[in-house]
C-alpha positions as CSV (number, residue, x, y, z in Angstrom):
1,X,-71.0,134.0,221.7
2,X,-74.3,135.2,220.5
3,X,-72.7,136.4,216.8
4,X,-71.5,132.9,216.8
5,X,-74.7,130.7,217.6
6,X,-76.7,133.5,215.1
7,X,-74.2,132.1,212.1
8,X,-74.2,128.6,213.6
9,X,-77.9,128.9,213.3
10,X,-78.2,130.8,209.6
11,X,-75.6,128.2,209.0
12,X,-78.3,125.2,209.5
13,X,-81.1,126.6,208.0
14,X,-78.8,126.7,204.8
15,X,-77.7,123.0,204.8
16,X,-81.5,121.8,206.9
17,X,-81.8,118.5,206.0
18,X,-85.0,116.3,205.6
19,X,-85.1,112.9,206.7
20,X,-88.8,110.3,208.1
21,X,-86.4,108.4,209.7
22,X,-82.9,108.7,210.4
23,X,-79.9,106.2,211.5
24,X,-77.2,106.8,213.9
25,X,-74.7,106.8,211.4
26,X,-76.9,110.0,209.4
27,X,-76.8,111.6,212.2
28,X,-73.1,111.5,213.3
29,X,-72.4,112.9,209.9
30,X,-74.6,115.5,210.5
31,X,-73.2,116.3,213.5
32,X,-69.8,116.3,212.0
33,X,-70.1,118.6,209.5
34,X,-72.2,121.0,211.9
35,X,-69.8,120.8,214.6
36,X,-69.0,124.8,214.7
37,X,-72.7,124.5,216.7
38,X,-71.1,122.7,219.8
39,X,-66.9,123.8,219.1
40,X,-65.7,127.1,220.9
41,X,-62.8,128.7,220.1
42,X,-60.3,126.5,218.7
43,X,-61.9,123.6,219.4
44,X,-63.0,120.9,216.9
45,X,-66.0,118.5,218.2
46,X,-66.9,115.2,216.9
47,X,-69.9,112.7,217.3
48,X,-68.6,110.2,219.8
49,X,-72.0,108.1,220.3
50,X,-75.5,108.3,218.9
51,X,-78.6,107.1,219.8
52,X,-82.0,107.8,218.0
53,X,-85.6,107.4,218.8
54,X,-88.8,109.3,218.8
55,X,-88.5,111.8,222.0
56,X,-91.3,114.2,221.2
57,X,-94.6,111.3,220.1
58,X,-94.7,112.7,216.7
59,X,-93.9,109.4,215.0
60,X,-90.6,110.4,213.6
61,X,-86.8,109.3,214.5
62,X,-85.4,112.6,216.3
63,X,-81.8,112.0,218.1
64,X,-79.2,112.7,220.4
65,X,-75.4,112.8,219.6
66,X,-72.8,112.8,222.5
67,X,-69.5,114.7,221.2
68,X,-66.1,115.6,222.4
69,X,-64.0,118.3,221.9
70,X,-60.6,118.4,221.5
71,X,-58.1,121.4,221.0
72,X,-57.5,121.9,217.1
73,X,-54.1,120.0,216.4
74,X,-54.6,118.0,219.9
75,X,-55.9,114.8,220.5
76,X,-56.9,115.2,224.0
77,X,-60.8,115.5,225.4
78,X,-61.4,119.2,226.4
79,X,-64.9,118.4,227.2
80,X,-68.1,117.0,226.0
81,X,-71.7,117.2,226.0
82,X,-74.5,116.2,224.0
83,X,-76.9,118.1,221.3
84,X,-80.6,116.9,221.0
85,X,-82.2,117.0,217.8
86,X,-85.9,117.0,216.6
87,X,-87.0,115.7,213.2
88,X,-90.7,117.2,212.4
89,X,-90.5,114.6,208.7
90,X,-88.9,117.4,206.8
91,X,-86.3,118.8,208.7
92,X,-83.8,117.7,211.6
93,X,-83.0,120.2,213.9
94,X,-80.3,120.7,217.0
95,X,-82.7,122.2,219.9
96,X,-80.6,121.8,222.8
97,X,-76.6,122.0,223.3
98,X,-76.5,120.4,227.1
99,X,-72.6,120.8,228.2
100,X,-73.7,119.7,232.3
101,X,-73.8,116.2,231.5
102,X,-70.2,115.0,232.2
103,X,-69.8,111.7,232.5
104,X,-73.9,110.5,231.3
105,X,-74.1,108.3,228.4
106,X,-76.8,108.4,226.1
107,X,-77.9,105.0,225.6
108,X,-81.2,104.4,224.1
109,X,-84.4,106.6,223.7
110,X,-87.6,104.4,224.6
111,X,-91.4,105.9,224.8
112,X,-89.7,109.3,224.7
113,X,-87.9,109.1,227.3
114,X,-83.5,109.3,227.5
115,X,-82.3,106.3,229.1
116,X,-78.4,107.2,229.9
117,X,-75.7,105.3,232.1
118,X,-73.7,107.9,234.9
119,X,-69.9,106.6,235.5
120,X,-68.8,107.1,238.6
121,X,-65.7,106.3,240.4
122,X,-65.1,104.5,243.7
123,X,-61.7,105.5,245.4
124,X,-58.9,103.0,244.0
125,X,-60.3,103.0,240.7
126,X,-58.2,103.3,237.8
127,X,-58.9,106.9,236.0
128,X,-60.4,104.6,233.0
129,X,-62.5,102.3,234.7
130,X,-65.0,103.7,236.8
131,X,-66.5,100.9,238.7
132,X,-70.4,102.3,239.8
133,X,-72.7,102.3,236.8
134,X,-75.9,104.5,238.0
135,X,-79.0,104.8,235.8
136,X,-80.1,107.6,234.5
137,X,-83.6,108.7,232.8
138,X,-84.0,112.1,231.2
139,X,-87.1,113.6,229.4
140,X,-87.4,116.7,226.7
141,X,-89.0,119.4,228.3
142,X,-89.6,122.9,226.5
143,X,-86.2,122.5,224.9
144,X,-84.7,121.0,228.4
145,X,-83.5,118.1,229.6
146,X,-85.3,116.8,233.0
147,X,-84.3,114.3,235.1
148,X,-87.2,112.4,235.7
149,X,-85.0,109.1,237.9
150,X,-82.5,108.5,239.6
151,X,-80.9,105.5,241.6
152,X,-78.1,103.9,242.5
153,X,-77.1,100.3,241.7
154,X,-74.4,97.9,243.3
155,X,-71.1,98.1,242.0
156,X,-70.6,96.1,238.3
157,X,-67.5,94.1,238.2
């Protein structure tokens, strides 16, 4: 695992990319042709959702990119996670690979801090539609996510 995030890493630092701003869409490519950073073993990840936003108050558009993997030849989800990435106005770098997030959406990134959706199911829901939206607010920390609020709202229907 270590061999493989070292080549992941030498990997970037060949193809580092330098961007003041970026969009959504710039970095959903990026992801996509980085992918080997987030895909084990015979899996093949791509950028499901992106959201962009300054997260560390340096002025410049860093962002996060929710992916899923699936088996190579398969088109069912194998898991997911999200990969943060920092723009310092010359480079945009992946700082944090966060697999625990199962079922959080990023949604926007506002004043530095991660403003995400958690689905949750009630019993009788149908596996697709999870019925309980709960807010969720998470903040870059030394290279971690924190949650920094949580609560629960009434039921959306």
């Amino acid at each position: 695992m270590l061999q493989k995030l070292t080549l992941c890493l030498f990997m970037l630092a060949m193809y580092q990319l330098g961007y003041s701003q970026i969009t959504q869409q710039q970095l959903a490519k990026t992801f996509d042709e980085l992918q080997a950073l987030a895909a084990l073993k015979g899996e093949r990840c791509g950028a499901a959702n992106t959201v962009v936003g300054d997260l560390d108050g340096d002025g410049d558009v860093d962002g996060i990119v929710q992916y899923v993997c699936t088996r190579h030849g398969g088109n069912m989800v194998v898991r997911t996670g999200w990969t943060v990435w920092i723009n310092d106005g010359k480079q945009l770098k992946p700082v944090l690979n966060e697999r625990g997030l199962i079922g959080t959406w990023p949604r926007a990134i506002s004043n530095g801090v991660i403003l995400a959706r958690f689905d949750k199911h009630k019993p009788g829901d149908a596996s697709c539609c999870p019925s309980i939206k709960i807010p969720k607010k998470y903040k870059l920390v030394l290279k971690k996510l924190v949650s920094i609020q949580w609560y629960e709202i009434e039921e959306i229907k």
